[in-house]
KEROMAR-790114 format. One record per residue (C-alpha): residue in three letters; x, y, z. Coordinates in nm, 2 decimals. Layout:
[rec ALA; [X; Y; Z]],
...
This chain:
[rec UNK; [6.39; -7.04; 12.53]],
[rec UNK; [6.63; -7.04; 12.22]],
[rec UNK; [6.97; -7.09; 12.34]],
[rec UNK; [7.14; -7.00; 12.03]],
[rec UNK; [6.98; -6.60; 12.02]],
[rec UNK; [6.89; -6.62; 12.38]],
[rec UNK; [6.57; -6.51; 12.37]],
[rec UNK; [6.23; -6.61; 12.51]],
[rec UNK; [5.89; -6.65; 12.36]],
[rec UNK; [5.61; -6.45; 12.50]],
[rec UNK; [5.28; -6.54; 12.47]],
[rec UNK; [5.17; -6.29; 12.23]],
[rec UNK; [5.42; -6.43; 11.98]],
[rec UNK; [5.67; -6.22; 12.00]],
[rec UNK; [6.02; -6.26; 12.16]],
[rec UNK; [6.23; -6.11; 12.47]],
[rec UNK; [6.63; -6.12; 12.46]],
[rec UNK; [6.65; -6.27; 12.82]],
[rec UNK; [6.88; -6.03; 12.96]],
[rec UNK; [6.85; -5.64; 12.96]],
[rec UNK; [7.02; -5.33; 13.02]],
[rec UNK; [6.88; -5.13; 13.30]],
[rec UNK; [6.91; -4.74; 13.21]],
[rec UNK; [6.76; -4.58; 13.51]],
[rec UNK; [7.00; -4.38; 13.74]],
[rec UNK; [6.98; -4.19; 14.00]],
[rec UNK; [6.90; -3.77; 13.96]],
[rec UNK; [7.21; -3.61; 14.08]],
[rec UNK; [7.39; -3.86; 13.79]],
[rec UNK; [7.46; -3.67; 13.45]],
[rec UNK; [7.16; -3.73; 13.18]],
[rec UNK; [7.45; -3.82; 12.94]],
[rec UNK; [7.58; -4.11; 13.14]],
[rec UNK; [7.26; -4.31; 13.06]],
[rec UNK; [7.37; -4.23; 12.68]],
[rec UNK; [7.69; -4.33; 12.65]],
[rec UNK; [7.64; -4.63; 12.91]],
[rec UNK; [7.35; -4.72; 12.66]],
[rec UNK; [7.61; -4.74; 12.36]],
[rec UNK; [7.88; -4.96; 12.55]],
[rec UNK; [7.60; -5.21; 12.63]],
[rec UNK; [7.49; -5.24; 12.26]],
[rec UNK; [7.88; -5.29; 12.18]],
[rec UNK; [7.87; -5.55; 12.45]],
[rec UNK; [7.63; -5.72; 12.27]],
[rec UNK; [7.31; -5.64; 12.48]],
[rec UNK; [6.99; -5.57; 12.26]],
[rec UNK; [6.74; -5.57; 12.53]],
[rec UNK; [6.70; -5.15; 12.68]],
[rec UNK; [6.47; -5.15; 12.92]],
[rec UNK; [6.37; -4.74; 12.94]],
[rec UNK; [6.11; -4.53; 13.13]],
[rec UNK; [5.93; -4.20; 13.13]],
[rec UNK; [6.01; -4.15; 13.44]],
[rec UNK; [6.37; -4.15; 13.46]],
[rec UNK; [6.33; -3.88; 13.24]],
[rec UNK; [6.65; -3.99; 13.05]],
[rec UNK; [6.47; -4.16; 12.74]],
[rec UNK; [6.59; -3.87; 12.54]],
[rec UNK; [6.97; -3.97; 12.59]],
[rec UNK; [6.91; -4.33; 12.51]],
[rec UNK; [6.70; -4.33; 12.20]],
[rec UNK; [7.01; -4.12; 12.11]],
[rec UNK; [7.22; -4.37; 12.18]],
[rec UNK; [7.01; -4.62; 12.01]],
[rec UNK; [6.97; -4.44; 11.68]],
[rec UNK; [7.36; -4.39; 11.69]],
[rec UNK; [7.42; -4.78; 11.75]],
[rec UNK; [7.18; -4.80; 11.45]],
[rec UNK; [7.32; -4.56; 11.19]],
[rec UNK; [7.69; -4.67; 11.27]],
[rec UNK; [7.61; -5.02; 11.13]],
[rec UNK; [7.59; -5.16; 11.49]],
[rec UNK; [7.28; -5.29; 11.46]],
[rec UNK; [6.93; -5.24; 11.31]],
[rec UNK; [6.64; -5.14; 11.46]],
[rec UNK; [6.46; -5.48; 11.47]],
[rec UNK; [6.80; -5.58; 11.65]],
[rec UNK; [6.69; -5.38; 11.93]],
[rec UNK; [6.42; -5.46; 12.18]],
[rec UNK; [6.32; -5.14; 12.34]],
[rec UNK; [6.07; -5.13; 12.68]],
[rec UNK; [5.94; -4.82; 12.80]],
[rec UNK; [5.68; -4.77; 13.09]],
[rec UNK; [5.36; -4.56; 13.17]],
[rec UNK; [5.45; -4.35; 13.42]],
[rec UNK; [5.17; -4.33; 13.71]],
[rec UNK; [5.07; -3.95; 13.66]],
[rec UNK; [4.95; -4.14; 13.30]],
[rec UNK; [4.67; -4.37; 13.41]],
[rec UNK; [4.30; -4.24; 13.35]],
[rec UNK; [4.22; -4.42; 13.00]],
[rec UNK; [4.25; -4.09; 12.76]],
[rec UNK; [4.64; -4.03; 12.90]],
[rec UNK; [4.78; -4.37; 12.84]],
[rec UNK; [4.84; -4.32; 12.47]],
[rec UNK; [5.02; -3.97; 12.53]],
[rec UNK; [5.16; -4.10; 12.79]],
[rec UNK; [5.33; -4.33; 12.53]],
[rec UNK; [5.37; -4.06; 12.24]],
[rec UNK; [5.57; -3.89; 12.46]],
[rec UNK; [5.80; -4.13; 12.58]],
[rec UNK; [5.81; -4.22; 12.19]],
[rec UNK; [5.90; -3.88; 12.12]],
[rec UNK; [6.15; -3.87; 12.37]],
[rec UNK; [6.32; -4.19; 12.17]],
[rec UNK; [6.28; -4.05; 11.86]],
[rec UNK; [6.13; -4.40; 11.77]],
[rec UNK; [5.79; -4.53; 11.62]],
[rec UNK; [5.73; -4.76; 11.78]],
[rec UNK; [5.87; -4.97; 12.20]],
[rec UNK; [5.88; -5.35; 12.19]],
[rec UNK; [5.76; -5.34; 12.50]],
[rec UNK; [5.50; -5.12; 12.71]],
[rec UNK; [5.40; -5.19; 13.05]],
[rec UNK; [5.22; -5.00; 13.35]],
[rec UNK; [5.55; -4.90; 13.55]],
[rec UNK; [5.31; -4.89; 13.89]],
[rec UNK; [4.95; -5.02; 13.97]],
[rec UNK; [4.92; -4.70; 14.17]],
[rec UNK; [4.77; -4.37; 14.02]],
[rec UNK; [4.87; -4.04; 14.09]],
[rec UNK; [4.73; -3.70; 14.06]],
[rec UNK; [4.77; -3.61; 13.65]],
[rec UNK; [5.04; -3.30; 13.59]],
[rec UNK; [5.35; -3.25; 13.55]],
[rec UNK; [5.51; -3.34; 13.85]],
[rec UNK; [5.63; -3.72; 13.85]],
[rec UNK; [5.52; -3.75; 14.22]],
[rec UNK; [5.27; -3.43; 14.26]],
[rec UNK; [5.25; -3.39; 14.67]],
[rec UNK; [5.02; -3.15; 14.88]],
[rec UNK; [5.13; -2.88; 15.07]],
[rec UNK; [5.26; -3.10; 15.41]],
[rec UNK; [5.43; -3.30; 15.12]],
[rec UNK; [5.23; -3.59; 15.08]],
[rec UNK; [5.17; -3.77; 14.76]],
[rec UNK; [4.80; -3.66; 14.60]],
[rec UNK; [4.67; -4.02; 14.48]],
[rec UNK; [4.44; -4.06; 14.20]],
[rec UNK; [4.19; -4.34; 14.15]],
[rec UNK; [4.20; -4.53; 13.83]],
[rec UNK; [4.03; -4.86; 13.77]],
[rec UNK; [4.34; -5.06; 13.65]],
[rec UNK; [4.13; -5.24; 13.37]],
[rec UNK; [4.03; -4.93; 13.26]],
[rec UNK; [4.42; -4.88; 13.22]],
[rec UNK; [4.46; -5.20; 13.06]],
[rec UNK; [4.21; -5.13; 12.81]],
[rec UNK; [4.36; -4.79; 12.68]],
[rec UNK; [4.74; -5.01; 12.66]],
[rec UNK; [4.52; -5.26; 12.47]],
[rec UNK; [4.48; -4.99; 12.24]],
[rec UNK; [4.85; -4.90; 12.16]],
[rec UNK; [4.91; -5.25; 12.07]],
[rec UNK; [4.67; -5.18; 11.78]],
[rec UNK; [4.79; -4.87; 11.70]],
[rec UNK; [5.11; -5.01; 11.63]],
[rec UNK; [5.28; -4.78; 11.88]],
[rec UNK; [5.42; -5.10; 12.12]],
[rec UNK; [5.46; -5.41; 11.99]],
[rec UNK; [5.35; -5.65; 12.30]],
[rec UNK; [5.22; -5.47; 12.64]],
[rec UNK; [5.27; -5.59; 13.02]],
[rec UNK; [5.30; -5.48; 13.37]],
[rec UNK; [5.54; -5.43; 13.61]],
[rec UNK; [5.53; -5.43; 14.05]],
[rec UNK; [5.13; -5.61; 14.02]],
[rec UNK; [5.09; -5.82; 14.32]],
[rec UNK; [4.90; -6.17; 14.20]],
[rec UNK; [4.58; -6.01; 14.29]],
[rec UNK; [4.63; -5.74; 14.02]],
[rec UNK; [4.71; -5.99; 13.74]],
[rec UNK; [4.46; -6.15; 13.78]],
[rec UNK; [4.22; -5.87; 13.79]],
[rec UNK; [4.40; -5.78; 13.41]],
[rec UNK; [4.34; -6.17; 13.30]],
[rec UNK; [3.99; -6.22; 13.46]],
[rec UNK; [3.89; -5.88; 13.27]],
[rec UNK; [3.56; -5.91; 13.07]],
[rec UNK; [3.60; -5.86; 12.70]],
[rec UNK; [4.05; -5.90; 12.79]],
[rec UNK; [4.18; -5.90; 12.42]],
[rec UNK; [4.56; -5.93; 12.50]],
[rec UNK; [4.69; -6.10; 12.83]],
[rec UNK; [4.99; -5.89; 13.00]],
[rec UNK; [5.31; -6.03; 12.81]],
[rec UNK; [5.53; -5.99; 13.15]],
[rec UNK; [5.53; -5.86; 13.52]],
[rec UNK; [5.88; -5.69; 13.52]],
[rec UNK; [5.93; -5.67; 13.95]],
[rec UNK; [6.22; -5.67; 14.20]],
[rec UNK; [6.38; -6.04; 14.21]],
[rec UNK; [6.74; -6.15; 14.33]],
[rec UNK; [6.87; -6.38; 14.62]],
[rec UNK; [6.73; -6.20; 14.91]],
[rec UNK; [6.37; -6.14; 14.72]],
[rec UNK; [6.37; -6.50; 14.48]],
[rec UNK; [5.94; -6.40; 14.41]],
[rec UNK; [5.98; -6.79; 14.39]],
[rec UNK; [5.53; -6.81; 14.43]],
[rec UNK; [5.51; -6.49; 14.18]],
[rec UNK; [5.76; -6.64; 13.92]],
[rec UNK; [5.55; -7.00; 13.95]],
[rec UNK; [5.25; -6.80; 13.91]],
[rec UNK; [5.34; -6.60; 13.60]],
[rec UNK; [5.49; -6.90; 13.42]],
[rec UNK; [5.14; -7.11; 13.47]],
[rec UNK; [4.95; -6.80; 13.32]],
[rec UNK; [5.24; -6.78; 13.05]],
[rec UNK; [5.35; -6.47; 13.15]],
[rec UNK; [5.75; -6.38; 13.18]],
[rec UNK; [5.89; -6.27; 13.50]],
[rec UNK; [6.11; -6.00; 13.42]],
[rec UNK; [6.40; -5.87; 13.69]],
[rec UNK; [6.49; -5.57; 13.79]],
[rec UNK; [6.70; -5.43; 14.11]],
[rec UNK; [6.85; -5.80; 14.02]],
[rec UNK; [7.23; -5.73; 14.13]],
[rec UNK; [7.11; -5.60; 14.48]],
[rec UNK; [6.98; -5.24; 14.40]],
[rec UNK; [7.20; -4.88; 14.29]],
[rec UNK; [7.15; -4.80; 14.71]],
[rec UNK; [6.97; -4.45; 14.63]],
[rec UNK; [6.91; -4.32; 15.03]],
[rec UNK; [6.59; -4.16; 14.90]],
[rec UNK; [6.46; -4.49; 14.81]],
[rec UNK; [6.68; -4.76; 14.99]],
[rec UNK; [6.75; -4.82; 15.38]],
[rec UNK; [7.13; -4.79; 15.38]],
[rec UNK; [7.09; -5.03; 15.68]],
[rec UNK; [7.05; -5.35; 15.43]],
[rec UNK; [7.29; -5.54; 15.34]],
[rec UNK; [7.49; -5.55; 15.03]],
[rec UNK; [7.36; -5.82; 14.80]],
[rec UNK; [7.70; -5.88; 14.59]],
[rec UNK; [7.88; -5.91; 14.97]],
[rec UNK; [7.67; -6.20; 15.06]],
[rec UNK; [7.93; -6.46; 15.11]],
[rec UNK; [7.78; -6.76; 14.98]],
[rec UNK; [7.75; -6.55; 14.64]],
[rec UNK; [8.14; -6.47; 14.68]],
[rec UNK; [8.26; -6.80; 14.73]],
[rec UNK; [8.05; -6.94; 14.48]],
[rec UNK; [8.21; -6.63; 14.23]],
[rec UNK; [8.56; -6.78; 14.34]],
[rec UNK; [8.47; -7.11; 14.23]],
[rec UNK; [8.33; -7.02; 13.89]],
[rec UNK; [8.57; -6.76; 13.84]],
[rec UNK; [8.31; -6.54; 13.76]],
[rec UNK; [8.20; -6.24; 13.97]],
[rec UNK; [7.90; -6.19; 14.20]],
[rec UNK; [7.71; -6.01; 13.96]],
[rec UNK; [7.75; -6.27; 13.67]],
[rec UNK; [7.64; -6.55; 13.95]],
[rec UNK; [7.32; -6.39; 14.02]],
[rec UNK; [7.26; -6.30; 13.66]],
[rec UNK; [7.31; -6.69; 13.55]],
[rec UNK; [7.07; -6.76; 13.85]],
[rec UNK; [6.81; -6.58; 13.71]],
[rec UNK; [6.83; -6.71; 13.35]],
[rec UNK; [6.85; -7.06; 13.44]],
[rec UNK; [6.53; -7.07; 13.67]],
[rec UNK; [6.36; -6.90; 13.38]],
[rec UNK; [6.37; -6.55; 13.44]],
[rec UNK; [6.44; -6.25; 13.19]],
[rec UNK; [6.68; -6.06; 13.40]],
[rec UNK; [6.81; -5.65; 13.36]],
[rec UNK; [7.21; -5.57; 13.48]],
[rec UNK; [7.18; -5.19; 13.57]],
[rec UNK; [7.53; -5.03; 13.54]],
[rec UNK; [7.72; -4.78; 13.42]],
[rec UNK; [8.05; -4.88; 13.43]],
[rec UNK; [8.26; -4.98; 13.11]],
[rec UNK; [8.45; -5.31; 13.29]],
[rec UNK; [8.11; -5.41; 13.46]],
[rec UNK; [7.84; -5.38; 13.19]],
[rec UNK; [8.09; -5.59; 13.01]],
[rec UNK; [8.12; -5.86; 13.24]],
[rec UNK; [7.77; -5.85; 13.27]],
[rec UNK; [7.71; -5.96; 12.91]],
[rec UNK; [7.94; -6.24; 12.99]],
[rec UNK; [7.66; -6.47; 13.14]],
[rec UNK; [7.59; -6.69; 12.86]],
[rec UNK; [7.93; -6.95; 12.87]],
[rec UNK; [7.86; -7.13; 13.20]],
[rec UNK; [7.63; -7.30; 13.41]],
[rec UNK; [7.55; -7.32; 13.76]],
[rec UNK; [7.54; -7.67; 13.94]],
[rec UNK; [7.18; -7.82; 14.06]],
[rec UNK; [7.35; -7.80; 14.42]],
[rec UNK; [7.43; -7.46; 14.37]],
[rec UNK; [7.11; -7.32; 14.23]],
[rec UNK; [6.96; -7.44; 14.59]],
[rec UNK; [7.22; -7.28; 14.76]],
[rec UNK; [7.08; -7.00; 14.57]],
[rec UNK; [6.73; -7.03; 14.62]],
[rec UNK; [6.81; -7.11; 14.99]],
[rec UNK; [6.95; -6.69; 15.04]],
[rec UNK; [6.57; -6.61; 15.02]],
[rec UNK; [6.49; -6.33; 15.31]],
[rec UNK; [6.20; -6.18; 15.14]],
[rec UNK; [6.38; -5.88; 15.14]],
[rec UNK; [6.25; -5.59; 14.91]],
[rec UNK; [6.51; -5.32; 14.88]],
[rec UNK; [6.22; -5.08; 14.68]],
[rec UNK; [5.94; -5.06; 14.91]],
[rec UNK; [5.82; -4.77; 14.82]],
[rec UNK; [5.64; -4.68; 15.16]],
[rec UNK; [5.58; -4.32; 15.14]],
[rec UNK; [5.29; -4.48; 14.90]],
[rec UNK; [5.17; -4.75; 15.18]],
[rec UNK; [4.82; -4.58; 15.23]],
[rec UNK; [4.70; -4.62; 14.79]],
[rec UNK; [4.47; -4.87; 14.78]],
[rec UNK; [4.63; -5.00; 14.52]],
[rec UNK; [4.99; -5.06; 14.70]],
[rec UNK; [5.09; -5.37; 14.59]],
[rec UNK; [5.34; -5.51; 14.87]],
[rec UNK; [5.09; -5.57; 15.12]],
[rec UNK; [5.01; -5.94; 14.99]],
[rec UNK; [5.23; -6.24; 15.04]],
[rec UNK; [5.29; -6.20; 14.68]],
């Protein structure tokens, strides 16, 4: 870690600013919110955007980004830009267009960051999540070296700069690192982790294969019904989190960010709002107490807020094991 620029080193020698800005929303919220949220969060002072084909907003924040860039703001190299392979993307000649086109989207030559969104394979087309006729999902089979090996290849084209995964289980890292003829390990697993889901075996995994764990979902989760029981509780009500906002004088939000940094995890605040992307920025002045770290650690319910059931039956589903 380098306290003074807050970054991390990854093991392909490049670095990560350790916290992010999360830019996916939910559909019925206006494309251009992701846009101008995007530019408040660069004024804030966040340089890590963490982007995605499929929140089919990439457009509005490379915008926002090359705005941020030809103001003065900041340069390019400032910035350190992730986008994701979307799952419709997997069979081996796809993955670089599956890239081009998020590039194109961006109107940038090249992401800092590229990872496998999903370890599950869908059905290629347009449809983000193409279903059969009783509206099922149609899965497709893809061997997820075979993936690897085609994201191997936009490293040396230059089109991402370091390449990763995101929601693999332990099992499906491996697979990636005990891949015969592996040129470049996975730079990150970028998965759900806060309080209620700490991913405490996953993180101490990763970090003794040198891989970053990367959060997302990290203040609770944006509570979208299709994707979230609305029966779960609220992560940023929890009161040991409130109290322990009270005696920090901090909010919940900045507690749970500061809990992720300091057990070595790169960690993404999703939101939209002016006041609250800017208090989320604010996470660098204090620390949290050895006592309360455990308090911290303690909340752990091993509860995942993103299941993502309706995709239970791919083999490849990756929350079936322990971790």
């Amino acid at each position: 870690m380098d306290p003074k620029h807050q970054h991390m080193a990854l093991n392909d020698g490049h670095f990560i600013p350790v916290l992010g800005f999360g830019t996916y929303a939910a559909e019925e919220v206006p494309k251009s919110e992701a846009g101008v949220a995007t530019k408040i969060a660069i004024d804030a002072g966040f340089r890590h955007i963490d982007a995605a084909y499929a929140y089919q907003n990439e457009e509005e924040v490379g915008q926002a980004i090359r705005s941020k860039i030809a103001d003065g703001t900041v340069k390019r190299e400032d910035i350190f830009l992730t986008s994701k392979l979307w799952c419709t993307f997997h069979r081996p000649e796809l993955v670089q267009s599956g890239l081009e086109w998020s590039l194109k989207k961006l109107q940038m030559d090249y992401v800092d960051l590229y990872i496998i969104h999903f370890p599950l394979s869908l059905k290629v087309g347009p449809n983000e999540f193409p279903c059969n006729e009783n509206g099922k999902v149609i899965y497709d089979t893809v061997d997820l070296c075979a993936i690897w090996e085609a994201m191997e290849k936009c490293k040396d084209a230059g089109l991402a700069k370091s390449i990763g995964v995101s929601n693999f289980n332990r099992r499906q890292v491996e697979m990636i690192l005990n891949k015969p003829g592996l040129k470049y390990k996975p730079v990150c697993n970028q998965v759900e982790c806060h309080p209620y889901l700490n991913q405490r075996k996953l993180l101490d995994f990763c970090k003794s294969k040198e891989i970053v764990l990367v959060a997302y979902g990290a203040l609770g989760s944006n509570r979208n019904p299709k994707w979230v029981d609305q029966n779960s509780p609220i992560l940023l009500n929890d009161p040991m989190i409130c109290s322990m906002a009270k005696k920090y004088q901090r909010t919940p939000a900045q507690i749970v960010l500061c809990y992720q940094l300091q057990r070595g995890v790169v960690v993404l605040a999703k939101s939209f709002s002016e006041k609250r992307i800017k208090q989320n920025a604010q996470v660098f002045d204090f620390q949290l107490s050895s006592d309360d770290m455990n308090v911290l650690e303690g909340l752990n319910r091993n509860l995942r807020y993103f299941s993502a059931e309706f995709l239970l039956e791919h083999p490849n589903y990756p929350f079936a094991d322990e971790y």
